[in-house]
C-alpha positions as CSV (number, residue, x, y, z in Angstrom):
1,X,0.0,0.0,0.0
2,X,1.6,3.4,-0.8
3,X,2.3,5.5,2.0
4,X,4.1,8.8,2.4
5,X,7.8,8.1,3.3
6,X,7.7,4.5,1.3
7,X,5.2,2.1,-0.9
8,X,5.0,-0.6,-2.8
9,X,2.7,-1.8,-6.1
10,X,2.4,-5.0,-7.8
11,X,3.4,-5.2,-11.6
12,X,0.7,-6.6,-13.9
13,X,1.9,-8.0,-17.3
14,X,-1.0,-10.1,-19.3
15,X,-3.1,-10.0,-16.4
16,X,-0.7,-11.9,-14.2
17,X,1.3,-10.6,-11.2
18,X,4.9,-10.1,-13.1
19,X,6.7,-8.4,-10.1
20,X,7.1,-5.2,-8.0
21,X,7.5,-1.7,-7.4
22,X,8.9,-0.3,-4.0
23,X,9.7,3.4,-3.6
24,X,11.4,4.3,-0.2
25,X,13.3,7.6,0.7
26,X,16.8,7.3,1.1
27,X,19.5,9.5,2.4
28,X,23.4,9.6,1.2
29,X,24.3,12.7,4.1
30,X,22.7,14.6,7.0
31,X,19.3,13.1,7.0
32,X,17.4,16.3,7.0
33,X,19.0,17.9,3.9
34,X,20.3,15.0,1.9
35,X,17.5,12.6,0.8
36,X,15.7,11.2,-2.4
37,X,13.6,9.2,-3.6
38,X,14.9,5.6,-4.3
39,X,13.0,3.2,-6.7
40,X,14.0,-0.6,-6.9
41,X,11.7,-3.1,-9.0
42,X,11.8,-6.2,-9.4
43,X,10.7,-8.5,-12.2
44,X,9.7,-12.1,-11.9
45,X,12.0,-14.6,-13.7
46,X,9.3,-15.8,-16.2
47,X,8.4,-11.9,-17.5
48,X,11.8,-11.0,-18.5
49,X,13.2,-10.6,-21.8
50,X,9.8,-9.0,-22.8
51,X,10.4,-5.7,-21.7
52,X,8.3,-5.4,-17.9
53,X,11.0,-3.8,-16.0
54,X,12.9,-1.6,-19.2
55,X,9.3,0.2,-19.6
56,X,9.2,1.0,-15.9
57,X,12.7,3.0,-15.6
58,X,12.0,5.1,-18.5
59,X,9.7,8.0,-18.9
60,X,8.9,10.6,-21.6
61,X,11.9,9.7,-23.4
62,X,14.6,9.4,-20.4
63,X,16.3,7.0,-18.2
64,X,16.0,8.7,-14.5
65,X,18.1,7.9,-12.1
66,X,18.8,8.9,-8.1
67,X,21.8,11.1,-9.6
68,X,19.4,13.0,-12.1
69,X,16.9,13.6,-9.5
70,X,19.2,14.8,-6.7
71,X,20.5,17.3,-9.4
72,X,17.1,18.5,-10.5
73,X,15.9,18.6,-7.0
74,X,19.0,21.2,-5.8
C-alpha cells in the first residue's frame, strides 16, 4: 500500500502478477538535507526478456536515475 515516506505496487503483465515496485526515501548525508527518492523493482523470472521492467525505468523519453533527481531537485 503506498504511504508517504515508502510504498509498494504489484506489476501486472497479461493480467498476471509479473513483479514489483517499491519506492522508499533514502539519504546519502545529514538526513534532513540530503535525501531522495529511491525506486527498486523487481521483475519475476518468467516476464523478463519481454520488456516489464525496461518500460518502468523510462519516462517521456529518459532514463532517471537517483543522480538525475538529486541534481534536478537542488
Amino acid at each position: 500500500m503506498p504511504g508517504v515516506d515508502a510504498g509498494r505496487l504489484t506489476v501486472v503483465a497479461d493480467g498476471q502478477p509479473a513483479g514489483w515496485v517499491r519506492w522508499f526515501q533514502n539519504t546519502w548525508g545529514p538526513v534532513h538535507t540530503s535525501w531522495c527518492w529511491a525506486i527498486a523493482i523487481s521483475v519475476f523470472a518468467a516476464h523478463r526478456g519481454k520488456g516489464v521492467g525496461t518500460h518502468a525505468q523510462w519516462r517521456d523519453g529518459g532514463r532517471h536515475d537517483q543522480v538525475l533527481y538529486s541534481i534536478l531537485r537542488g
